[in-house]
N, C-alpha and C positions, 0 to 999 in steps of 0.2 A: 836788285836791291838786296843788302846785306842785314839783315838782324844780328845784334848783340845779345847775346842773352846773358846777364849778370847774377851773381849770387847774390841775395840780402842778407843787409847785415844784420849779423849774430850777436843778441843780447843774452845772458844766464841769467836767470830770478832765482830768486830762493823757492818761490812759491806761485803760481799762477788760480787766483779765485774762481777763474771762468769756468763756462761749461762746456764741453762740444758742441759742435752746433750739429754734426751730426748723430746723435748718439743720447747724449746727456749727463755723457761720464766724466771723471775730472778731468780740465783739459792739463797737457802736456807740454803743445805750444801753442801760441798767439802768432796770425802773420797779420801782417798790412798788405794790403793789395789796393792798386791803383781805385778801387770800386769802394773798397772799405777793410774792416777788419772782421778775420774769423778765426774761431780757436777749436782747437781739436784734442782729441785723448789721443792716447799712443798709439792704439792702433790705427783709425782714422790718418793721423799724421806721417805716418810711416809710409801708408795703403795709398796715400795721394802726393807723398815727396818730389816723385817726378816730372806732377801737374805744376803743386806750390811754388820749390823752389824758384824754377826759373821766371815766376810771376813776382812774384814777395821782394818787396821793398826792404822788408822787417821782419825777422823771425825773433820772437821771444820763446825761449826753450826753458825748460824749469830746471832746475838744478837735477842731473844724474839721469836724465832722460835723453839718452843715442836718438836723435833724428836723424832720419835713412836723408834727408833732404841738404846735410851739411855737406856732403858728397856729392852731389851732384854738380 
C-alpha cells in the first residue's frame, strides 16, 4: 500500500491572535489537522515542521514568519 503525503494549503494573515499551545507565546502559525486545530509560536512551528506539514490540511502562517514546514 502507497501513502500520499501532500502539503496544506498556505494561507498569509496579517496577524494571528492565538496562543501556542505549546508554550504560550504568540503564535506564528495556525494548522488544521484531521483531529482539529493547533497553533504554534516560531520556534514550536519550525521544531515540529517535519511532523506538521505532512499532516496539515491548512497552515495559516502570519505575515513575515519563514515556516521551516513550507519546504517540506
Amino acid at each position: 500500500m502507497t501513502t500520499l503525503m501532500s502539503t496544506p494549503e498556505i494561507v498569509t494573515v496579517d496577524e494571528l491572535t492565538e496562543r501556542c499551545d505549546s508554550c504560550g507565546a504568540a503564535a506564528k502559525l495556525e494548522v488544521t489537522l484531521p483531529t482539529g486545530t493547533l497553533a504554534f509560536c516560531g520556534h514550536h512551528a519550525n521544531r515540529n515542521a517535519g511532523k506538521l506539514a505532512p499532516l496539515a490540511t491548512l497552515a495559516r502562517v502570519e505575515k513575515g514568519f519563514e515556516w521551516a514546514g513550507i519546504a517540506q
